[in-house]
C-alpha positions in Angstrom: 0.0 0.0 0.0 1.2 4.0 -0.7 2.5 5.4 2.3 0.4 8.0 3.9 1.7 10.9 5.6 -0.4 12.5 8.1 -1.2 13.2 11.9 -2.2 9.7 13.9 -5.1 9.9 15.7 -4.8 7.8 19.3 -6.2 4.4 17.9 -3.4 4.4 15.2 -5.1 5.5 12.5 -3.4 7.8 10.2 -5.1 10.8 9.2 -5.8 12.6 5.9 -3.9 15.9 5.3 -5.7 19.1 5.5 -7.0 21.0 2.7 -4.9 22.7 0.6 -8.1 25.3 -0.7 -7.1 28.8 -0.7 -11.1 29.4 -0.1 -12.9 27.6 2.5 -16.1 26.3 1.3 -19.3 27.1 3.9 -20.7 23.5 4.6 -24.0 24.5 5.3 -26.2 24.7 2.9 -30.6 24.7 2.1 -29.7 24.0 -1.7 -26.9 22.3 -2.3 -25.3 19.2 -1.4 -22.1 20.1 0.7 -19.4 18.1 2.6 -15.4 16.1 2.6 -13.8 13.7 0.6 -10.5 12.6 0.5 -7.8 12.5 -2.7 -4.9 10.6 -2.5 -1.9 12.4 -4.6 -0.3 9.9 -7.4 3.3 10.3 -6.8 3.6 9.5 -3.3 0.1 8.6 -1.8 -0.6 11.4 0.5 -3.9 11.5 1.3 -5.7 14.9 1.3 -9.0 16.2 2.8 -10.9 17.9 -0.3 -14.3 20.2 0.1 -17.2 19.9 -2.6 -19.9 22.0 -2.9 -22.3 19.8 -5.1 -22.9 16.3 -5.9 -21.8 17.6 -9.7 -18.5 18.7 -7.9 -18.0 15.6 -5.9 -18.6 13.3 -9.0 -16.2 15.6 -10.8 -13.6 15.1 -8.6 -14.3 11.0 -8.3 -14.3 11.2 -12.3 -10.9 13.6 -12.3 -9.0 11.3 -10.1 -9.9 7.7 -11.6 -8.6 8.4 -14.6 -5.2 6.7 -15.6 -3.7 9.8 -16.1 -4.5 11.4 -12.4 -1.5 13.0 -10.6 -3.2 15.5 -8.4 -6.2 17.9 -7.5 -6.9 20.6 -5.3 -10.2 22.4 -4.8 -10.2 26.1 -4.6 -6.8 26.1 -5.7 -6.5 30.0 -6.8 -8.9 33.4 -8.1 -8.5 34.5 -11.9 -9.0 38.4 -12.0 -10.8 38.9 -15.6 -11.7 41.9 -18.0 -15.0 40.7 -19.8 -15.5 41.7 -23.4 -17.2 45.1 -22.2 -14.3 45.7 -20.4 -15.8 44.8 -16.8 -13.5 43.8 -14.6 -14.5 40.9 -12.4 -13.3 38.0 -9.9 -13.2 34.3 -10.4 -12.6 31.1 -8.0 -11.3 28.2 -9.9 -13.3 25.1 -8.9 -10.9 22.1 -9.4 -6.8 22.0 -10.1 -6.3 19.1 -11.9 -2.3 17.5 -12.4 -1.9 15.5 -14.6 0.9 12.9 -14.8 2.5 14.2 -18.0 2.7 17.7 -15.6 -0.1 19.7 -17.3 -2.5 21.5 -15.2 -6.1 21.7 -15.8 -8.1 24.8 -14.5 -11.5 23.0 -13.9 -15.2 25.4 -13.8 -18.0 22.7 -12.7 -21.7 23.7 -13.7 -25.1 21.8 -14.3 -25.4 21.9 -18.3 -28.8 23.8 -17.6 -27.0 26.6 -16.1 -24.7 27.0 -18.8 -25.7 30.2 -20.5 -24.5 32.2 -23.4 -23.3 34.9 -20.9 -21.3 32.1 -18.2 -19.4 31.1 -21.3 -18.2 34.3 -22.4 -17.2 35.2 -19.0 -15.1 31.6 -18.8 -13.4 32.7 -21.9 -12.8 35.8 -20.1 -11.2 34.0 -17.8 -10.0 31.7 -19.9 -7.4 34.8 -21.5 -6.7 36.1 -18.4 -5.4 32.7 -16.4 -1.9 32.8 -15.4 0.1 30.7 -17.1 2.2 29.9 -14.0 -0.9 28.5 -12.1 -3.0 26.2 -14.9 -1.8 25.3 -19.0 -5.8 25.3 -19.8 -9.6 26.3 -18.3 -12.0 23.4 -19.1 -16.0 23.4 -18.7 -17.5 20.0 -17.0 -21.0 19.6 -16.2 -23.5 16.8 -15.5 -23.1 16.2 -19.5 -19.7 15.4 -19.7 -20.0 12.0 -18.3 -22.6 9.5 -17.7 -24.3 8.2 -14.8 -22.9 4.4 -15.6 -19.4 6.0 -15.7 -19.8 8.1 -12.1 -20.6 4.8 -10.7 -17.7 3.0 -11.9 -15.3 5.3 -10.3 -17.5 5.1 -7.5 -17.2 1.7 -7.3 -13.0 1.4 -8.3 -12.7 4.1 -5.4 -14.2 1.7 -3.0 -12.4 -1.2 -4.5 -8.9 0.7 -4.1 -9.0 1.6 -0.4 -7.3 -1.4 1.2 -4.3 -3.1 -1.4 -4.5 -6.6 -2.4 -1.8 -7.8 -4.0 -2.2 -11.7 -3.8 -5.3 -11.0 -5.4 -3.9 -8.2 -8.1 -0.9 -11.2 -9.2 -3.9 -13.6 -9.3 -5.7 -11.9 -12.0 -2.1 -11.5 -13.8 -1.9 -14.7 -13.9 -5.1 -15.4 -14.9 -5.1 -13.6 -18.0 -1.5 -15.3 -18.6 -4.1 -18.1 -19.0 -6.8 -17.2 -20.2 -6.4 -15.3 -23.6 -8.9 -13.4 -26.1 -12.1 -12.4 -24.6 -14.1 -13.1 -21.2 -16.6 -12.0 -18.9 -15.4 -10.1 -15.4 -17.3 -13.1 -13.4 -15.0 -15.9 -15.0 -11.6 -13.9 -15.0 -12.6 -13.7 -11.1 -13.4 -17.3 -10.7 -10.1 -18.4 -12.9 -8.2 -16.4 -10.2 -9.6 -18.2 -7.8 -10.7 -15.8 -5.6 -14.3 -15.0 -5.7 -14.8 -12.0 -4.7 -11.4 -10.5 -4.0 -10.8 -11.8 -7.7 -13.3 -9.4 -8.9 -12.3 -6.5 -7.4 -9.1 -6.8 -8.5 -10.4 -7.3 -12.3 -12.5 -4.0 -11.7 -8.9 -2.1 -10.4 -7.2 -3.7 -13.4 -10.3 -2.0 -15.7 -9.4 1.5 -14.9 -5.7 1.2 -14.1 -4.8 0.3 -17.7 -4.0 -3.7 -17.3 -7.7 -4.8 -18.9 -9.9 -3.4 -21.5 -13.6 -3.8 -21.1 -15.7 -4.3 -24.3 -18.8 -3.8 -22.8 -20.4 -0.3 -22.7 -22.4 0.9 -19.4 -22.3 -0.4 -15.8 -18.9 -2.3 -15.3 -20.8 -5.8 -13.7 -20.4 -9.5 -13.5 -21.4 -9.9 -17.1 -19.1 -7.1 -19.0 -16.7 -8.4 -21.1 -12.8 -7.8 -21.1 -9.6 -8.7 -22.4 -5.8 -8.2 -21.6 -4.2 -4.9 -23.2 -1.5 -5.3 -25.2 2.2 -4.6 -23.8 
């Protein structure tokens, strides 16, 4: 398992990291859905506490951080000051920081598609020419239409699936797929490891760290079928 740096609470446990926001988010809220997560960072494991401010946000960040690429994030990260095309001058949080493992940084707005106006995209363009090239390389627009619901649950899922390391079980499914060649379903690459259940989870880590393609479109389940990448 990644080391984890951290303080360690009396029973042993050590303890994500505190936010690295330069804005503190307000956690109460009548109309929004408002709370914690934690991030782990890529290159050394460091776990981080991270602040949301919607379920759009949250899924976001679950979606930003599954991916192969995934080196970093940090909510809140920085403000853009911005001249609009009438020459307003105006002020601008930046949602999500996104690192990527290549070393590019992504400058992340999050907004439901339905509140994505003509005016909210001329001001992110705004924005957009005014972001410092020393904090973010790019300003990219995600909303509730830039992924799918079947796709937020299966980096729902692989986030669960990743908290505790199971390498017996992650050499299995290598093995395995030495074996077995061409084409099968998730349910009989688990039982060919001879796992069950532990089998399975380690075919759904190998899914979205890079080691198995799936075939099948939608929910990642028993029934999807995969193959071995290529080396």
């Amino acid at each position: 398992m990644n080391a984890i740096q951290g303080a360690e609470n009396s029973s042993g446990v050590t303890l994500p990291l505190m936010s690295r926001a330069a804005r503190k988010v307000a956690m109460r809220s009548r109309f929004s859905c408002r709370g914690w997560t934690t991030v782990a960072r890529k290159h050394d494991g460091h776990r981080f506490q991270i602040q949301f401010e919607s379920l759009l946000e949250l899924l976001t960040i679950h979606m930003a951080t599954t991916r192969p690429n995934f080196a970093d994030l940090i909510e809140q990260p920085f403000e853009v000051q911005f001249i609009d095309a009438s020459g307003k001058k105006g002020r601008h949080h930046i949602d999500l920081l996104v690192t990527l493992t290549d070393g590019r940084r992504l400058a992340v707005a999050v907004k439901p598609a339905a509140k994505v106006t003509d005016v909210f995209r001329e001001k992110l363009g705004a924005i957009k020419r005014h972001l410092p090239s020393e904090l973010a390389d790019d300003l990219i627009l995600v909303t509730d239409q830039s992924f799918t619901r079947a796709q937020a649950q299966n980096a729902l899922r692989y986030i669960e699936f990743s908290k505790h390391a199971d390498q017996e079980a992650d050499r299995a499914l290598t093995d395995a797929l030495e074996k077995r060649k061409g084409i099968v379903s998730m349910a009989d690459l688990a039982t060919l490891t001879g796992l069950a259940g532990r089998g399975y989870r380690a075919a759904f880590r190998a899914a979205f760290e890079g080691q198995i393609q799936v075939l099948s479109e939608g929910l990642i389940g028993e029934h999807s079928l995969v193959k071995a990448r290529a080396a």
